[in-house]
C-alpha positions in Angstrom: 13.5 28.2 24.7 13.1 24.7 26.9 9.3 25.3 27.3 9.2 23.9 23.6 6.3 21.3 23.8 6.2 20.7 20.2 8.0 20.9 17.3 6.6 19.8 13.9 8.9 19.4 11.2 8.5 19.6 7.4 11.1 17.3 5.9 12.6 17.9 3.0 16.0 16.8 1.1 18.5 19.6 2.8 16.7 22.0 4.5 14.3 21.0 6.8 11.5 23.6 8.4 11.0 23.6 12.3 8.0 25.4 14.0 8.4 25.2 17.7 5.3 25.4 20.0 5.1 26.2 23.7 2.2 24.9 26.1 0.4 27.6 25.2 0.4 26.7 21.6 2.2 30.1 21.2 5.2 29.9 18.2 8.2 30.2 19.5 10.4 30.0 16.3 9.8 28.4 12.5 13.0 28.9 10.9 14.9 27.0 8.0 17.4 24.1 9.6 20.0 22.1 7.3 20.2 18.2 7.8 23.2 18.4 9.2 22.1 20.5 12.1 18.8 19.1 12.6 19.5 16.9 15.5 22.0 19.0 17.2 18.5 21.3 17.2 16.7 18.8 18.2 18.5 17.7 20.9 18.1 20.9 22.9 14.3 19.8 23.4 14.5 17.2 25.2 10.9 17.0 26.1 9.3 17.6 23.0 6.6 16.1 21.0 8.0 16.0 17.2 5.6 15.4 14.6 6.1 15.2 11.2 3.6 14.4 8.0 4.0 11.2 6.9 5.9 11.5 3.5 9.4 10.1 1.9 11.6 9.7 4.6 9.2 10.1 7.4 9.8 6.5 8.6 13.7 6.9 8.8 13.4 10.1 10.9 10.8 9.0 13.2 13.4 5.7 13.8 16.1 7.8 14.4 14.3 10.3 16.6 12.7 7.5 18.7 15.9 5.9 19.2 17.3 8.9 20.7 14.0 8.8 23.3 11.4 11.4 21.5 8.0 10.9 21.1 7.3 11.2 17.9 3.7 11.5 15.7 3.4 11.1 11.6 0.5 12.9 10.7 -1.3 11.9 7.6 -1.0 14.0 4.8 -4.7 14.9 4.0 -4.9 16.1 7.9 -2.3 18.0 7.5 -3.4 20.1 4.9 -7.0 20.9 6.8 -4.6 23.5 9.5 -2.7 25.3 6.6 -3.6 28.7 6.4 -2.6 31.7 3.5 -0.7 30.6 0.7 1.3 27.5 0.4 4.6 27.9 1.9 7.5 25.3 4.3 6.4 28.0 6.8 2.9 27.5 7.0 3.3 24.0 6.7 5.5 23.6 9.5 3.0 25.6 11.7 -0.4 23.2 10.6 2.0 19.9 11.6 2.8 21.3 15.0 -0.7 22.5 15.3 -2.5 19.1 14.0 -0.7 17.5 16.9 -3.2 19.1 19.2 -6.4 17.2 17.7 -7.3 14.7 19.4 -9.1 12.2 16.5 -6.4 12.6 14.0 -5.3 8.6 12.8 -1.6 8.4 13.0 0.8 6.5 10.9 2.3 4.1 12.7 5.9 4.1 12.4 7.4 1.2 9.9 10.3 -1.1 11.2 13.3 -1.7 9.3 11.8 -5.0 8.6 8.9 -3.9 7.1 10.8 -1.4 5.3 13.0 -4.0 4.1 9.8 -5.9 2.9 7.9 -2.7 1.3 11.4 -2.2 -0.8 10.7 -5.6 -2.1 7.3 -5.2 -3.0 7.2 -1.9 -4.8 10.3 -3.1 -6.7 8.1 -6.4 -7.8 5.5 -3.8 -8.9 7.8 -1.6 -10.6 9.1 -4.5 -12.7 5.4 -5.8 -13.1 4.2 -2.2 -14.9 7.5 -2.1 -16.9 6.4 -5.8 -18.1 2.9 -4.5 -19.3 4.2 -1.1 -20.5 6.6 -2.8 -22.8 3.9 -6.1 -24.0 1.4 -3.2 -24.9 3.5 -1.4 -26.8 4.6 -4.5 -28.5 0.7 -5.5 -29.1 0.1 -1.8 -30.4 3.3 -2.1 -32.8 2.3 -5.4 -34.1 -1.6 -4.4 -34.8 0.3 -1.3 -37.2 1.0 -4.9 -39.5 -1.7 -6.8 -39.0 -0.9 -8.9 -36.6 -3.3 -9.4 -33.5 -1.8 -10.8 -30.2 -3.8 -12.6 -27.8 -4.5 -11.1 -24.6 -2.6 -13.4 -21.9 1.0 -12.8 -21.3 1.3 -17.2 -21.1 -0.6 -16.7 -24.8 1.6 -13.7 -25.4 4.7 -15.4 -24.8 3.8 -18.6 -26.9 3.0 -16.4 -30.0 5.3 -13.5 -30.4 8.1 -16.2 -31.4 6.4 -17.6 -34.1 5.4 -14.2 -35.1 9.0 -13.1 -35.4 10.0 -16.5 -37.0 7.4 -16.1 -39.8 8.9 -14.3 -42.7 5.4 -14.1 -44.7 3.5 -12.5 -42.2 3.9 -9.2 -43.3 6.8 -7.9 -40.8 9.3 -6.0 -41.9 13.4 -6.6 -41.5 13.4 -3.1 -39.7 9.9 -3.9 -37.1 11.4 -7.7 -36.7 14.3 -6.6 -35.4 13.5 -3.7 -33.4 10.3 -5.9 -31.8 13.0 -8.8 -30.8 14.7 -6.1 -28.9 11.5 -5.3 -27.0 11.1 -8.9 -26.2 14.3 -9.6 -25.0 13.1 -6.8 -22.3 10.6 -8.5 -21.9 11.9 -11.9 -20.6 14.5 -10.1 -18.7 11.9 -8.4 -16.6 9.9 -11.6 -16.6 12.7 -13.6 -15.0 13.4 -10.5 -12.6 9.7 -10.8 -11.7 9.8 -14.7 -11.0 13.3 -14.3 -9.2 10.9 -11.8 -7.0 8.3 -13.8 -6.1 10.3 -16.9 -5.0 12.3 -14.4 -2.8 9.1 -13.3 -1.3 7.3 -16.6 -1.1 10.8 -17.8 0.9 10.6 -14.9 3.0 7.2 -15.7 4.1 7.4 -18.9 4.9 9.7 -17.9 7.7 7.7 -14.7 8.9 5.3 -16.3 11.7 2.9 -13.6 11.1 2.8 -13.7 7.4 2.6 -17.7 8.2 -0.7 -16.9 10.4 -2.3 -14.9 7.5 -1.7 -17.2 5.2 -4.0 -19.4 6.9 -6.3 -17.1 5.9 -8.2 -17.9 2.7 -7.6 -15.7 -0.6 -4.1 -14.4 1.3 -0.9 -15.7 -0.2 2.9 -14.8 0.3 2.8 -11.7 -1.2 -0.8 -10.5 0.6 0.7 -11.8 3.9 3.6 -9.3 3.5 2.0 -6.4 2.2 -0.2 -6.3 4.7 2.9 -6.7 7.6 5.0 -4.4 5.8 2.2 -1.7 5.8 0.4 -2.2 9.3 2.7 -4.1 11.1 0.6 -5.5 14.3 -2.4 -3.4 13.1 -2.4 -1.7 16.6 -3.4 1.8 15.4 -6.9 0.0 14.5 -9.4 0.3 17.6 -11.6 -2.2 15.6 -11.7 -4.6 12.4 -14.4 -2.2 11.1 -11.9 1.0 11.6 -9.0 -1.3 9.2 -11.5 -2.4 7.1 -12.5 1.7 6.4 -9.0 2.6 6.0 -8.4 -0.2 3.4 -11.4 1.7 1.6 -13.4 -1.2 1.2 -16.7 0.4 3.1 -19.4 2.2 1.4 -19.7 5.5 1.0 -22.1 7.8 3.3 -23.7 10.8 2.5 -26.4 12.1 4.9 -27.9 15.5 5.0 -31.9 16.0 6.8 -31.6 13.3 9.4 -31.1 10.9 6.2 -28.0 8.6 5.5 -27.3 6.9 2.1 -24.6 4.8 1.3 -22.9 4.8 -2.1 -19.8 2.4 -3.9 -16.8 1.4 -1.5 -14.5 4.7 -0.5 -11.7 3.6 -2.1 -9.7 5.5 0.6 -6.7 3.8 2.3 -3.6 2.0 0.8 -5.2 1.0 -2.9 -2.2 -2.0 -3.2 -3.5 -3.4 -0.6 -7.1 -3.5 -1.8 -6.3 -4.6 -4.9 -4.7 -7.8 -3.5 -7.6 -8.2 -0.9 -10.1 -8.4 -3.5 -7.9 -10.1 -6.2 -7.6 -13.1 -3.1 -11.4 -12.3 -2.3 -12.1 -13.4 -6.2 -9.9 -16.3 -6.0 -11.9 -17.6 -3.3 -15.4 -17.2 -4.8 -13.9 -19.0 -7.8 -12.7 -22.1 -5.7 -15.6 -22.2 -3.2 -18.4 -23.9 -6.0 -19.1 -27.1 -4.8 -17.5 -26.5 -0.9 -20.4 -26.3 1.8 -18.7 -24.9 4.6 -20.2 -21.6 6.4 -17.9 -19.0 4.9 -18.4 -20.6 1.3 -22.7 -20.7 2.0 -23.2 -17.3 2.9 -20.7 -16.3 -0.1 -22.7 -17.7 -2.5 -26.4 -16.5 -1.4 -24.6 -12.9 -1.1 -23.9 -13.6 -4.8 -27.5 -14.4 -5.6 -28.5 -11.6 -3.5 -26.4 -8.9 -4.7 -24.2 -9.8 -7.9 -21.0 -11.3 -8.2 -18.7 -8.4 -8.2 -20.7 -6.9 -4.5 -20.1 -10.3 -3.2 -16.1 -9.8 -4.1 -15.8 -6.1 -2.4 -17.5 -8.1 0.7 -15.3 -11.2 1.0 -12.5 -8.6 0.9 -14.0 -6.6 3.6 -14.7 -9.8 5.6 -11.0 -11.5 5.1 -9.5 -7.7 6.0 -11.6 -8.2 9.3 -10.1 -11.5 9.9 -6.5 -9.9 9.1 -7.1 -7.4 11.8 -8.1 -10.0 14.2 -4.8 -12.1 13.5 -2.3 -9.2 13.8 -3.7 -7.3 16.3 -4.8 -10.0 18.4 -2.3 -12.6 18.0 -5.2 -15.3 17.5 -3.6 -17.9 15.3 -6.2 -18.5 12.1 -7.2 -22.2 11.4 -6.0 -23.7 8.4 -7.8 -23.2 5.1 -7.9 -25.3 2.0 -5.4 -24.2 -0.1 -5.7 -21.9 -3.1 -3.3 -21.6 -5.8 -4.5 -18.5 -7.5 -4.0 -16.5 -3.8 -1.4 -13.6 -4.2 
């Protein structure tokens, strides 16, 4: 049993699934193990390779496996699922980690730090409190239009006319709606504030993160960009090139080629879609600010826009600023100061 060269695990909340492999890729054992026995398993390969697909709770077991001197591999789901064969089972999907270990152009994940843990925890509680925010101003909007009454679409407008609304006793609200709409607004402020008590603990924490400091030298890339981008590729190191991050962020055309001909379609949307979305929600704050500037950057922007449309010229300011992203973590080359843009996430 001490030839085991790898084991591939498929996680799970109490009982975990280990396929063991020997060097001749021949299964040894894929039997059910409980949480509390997984390491004392473990620990009786010492040699072994342990991979794992990158899912909840990946990141804490790779840690803790690495700690205790294991070289271990998270597999990408979607890789994964190319080696499973028969019908879906923890068995067969223990086998098809083991055996996607063996490929040898499968993109890892690279394993997450507590820090950027810590970070990611912040950031996806922000967004949960963001969606709650427009989950409960839309179903105020869509309770309101029921009497009439047609809210602007801003949440600043928002906020400046759903008082006067619920002030206004001739407006058509009822005792019942008035009151039960209140509730829904005194939600709403409470998120709010959580929201604003969010962002100032993330715009502190990244003004005393040097990396996220060195991004946001970066133009369209704010506190909250600067971090996500940490929190989900750390140094970036798992990149061989900027081109390679800027594919995984999805924001590369398509290609379809068949006969010796190659077309290329919309951007692939593949890759971490946060992280896109704040790339080309910074790459549109930039074309907005760079009117009357004359610089380089801000010259070949603006033909691209004459050239190709506004919206093409976003995707590829994006893709351009995710290069320089790669260059700065991966590299360590410290960016040079832009002008400063307010709007930047």
């Amino acid at each position: 049993m001490n030839n085991i060269m790898i084991v591939g695990i498929d996680l799970a909340k109490s009982v975990f699934q280990v396929c063991g492999l020997n060097q001749a890729r021949k299964v040894m054992f894929n039997r059910g193990v409980s949480r509390a026995k997984l390491l004392t398993l473990l620990r009786t390969y010492p040699g072994a390779l342990i991979a794992m697909e990158a899912c909840g709770s990946a990141h804490h077991w790779a840690r803790t496996l690495a700690s205790m001197g294991y070289e271990v591999r998270l597999i990408p789901a979607q890789h994964v699922k190319a080696f499973c064969r028969g019908n879906k089972s923890d068995v067969h999907d223990a086998l098809a980690i083991a055996e996607s270990v063996f490929r040898p152009d499968i993109h890892e994940v690279a394993v997450k730090s507590l820090e950027q843990q810590d970070i990611q925890t912040l950031l996806r509680i922000r967004t949960r409190h963001k969606d709650s925010r427009k989950n409960t101003v839309n179903q105020i909007r869509g309770l309101l239009s029921e009497y009439g009454l047609v809210m602007p679409k801003t949440i600043v407008q928002f906020d400046r006319h759903l008082p006067v609304i619920l002030e206004d006793g001739d407006n058509g609200l009822t005792p019942i709606a008035r009151i039960a709409i209140s509730e829904l607004y005194e939600q709403h402020q409470e998120v709010s504030r959580k929201i604003v008590k969010a962002d100032q603990q993330l715009k502190q924490l990244a003004q005393g993160h040097e990396i996220a400091k060195q991004l946001m030298c970066i133009r369209g890339i704010g506190p909250i960009t600067s971090l996500a981008l940490f929190a989900s590729v750390g140094t970036a190191q798992q990149f061989r090139n900027a081109r390679q991050f800027a594919a995984w962020l999805g924001l590369v055309p398509k290609q379809h080629g068949t006969g010796g001909q190659m077309k290329l379609g919309s951007i692939s949307k593949r890759g971490n879609c946060y992280l896109r979305l704040l790339l080309i929600h910074g790459a549109r704050t930039v074309m907005n600010w760079m009117k009357d500037k004359r610089d380089v950057f801000s010259v070949w922007a603006k033909a691209l826009v004459e050239r190709r449309g506004k919206h093409k010229a976003i995707v590829a300011v994006a893709n351009k600023t995710a290069r320089m992203v790669w260059v700065v973590l991966q590299k360590g080359v410290e960016a040079l100061p832009q002008p400063h843009l307010s709007a930047a996430m």
